[in-house]
C-alpha positions as CSV (number, residue, x, y, z in Angstrom):
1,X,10.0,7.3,-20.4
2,X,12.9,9.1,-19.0
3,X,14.5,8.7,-15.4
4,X,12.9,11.8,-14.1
5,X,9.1,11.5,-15.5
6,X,9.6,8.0,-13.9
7,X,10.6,9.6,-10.6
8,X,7.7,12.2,-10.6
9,X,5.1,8.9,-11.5
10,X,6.4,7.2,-8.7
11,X,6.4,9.1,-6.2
12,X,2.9,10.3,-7.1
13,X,1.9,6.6,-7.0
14,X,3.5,6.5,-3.4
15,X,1.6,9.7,-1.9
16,X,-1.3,8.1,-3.3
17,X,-0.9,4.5,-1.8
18,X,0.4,6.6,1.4
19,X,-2.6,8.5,1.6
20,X,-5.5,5.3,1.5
21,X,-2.9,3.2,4.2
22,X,-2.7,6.0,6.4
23,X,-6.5,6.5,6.4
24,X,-6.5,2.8,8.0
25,X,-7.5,1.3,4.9
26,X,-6.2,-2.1,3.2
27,X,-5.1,-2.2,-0.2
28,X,-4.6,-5.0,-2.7
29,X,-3.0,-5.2,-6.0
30,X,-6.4,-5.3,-7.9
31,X,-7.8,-1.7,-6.1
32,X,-4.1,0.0,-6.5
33,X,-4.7,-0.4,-10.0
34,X,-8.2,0.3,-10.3
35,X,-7.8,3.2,-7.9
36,X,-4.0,4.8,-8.9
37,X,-3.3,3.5,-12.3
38,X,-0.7,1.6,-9.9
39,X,0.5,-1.7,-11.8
40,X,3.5,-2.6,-9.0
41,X,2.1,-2.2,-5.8
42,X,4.3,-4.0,-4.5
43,X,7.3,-2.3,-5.7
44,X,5.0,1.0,-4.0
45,X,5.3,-0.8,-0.7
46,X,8.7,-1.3,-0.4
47,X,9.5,1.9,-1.3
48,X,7.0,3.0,1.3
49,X,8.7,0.5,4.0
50,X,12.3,1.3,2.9
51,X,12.5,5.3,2.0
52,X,9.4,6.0,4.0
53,X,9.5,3.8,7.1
54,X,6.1,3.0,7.1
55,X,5.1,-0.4,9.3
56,X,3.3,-2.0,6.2
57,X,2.0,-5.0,7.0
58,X,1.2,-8.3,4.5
59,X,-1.7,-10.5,4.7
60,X,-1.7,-13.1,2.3
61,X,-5.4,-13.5,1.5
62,X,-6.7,-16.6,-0.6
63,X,-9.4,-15.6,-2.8
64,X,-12.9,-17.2,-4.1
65,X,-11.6,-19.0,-6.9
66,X,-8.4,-20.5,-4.8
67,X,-5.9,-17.8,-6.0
68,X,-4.0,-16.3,-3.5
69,X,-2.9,-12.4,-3.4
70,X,-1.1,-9.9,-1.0
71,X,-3.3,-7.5,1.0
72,X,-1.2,-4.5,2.8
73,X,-2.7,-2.3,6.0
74,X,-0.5,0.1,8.2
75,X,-1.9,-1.3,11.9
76,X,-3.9,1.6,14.0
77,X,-2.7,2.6,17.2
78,X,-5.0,2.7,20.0
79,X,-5.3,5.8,21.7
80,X,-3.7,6.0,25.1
81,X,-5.9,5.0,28.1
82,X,-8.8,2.8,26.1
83,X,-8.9,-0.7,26.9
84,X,-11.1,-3.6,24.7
């Protein structure tokens, strides 16, 4: 695959992965596959942190059978004014 077909998949992977944090959904490595065809999420991320600026936050979440795995969110702002 050349340098510029990888650049197109990418950053078509990155809109994606934008779009479903943005939304105030998480994401884990497991769904940005099954979702986007997306095998390096993590690599995703970063580029989202580092190009993008996005405030991606890491949980790392153990799983049912003891395994542990990274699950990203971009934290929600509260609107102005509303207390809980």
């Amino acid at each position: 695959m050349n340098n510029e077909v990888q650049d197109g998949v990418r950053a078509s992977q990155n809109e994606k992965v934008k779009g479903h944090l943005v939304s105030g959904k998480t994401i884990t490595p497991l769904e940005a596959l099954s979702l986007y065809g997306c095998l390096r999420l993590g690599a995703r991320i970063w580029d989202l942190r580092r190009k993008h600026g996005l405030p991606v936050v890491t949980e790392i979440v153990k799983g049912e059978q003891g395994k542990h795995y990274a699950k990203y969110s971009i934290p929600q702002e509260k609107p102005a004014g509303i207390v809980t």
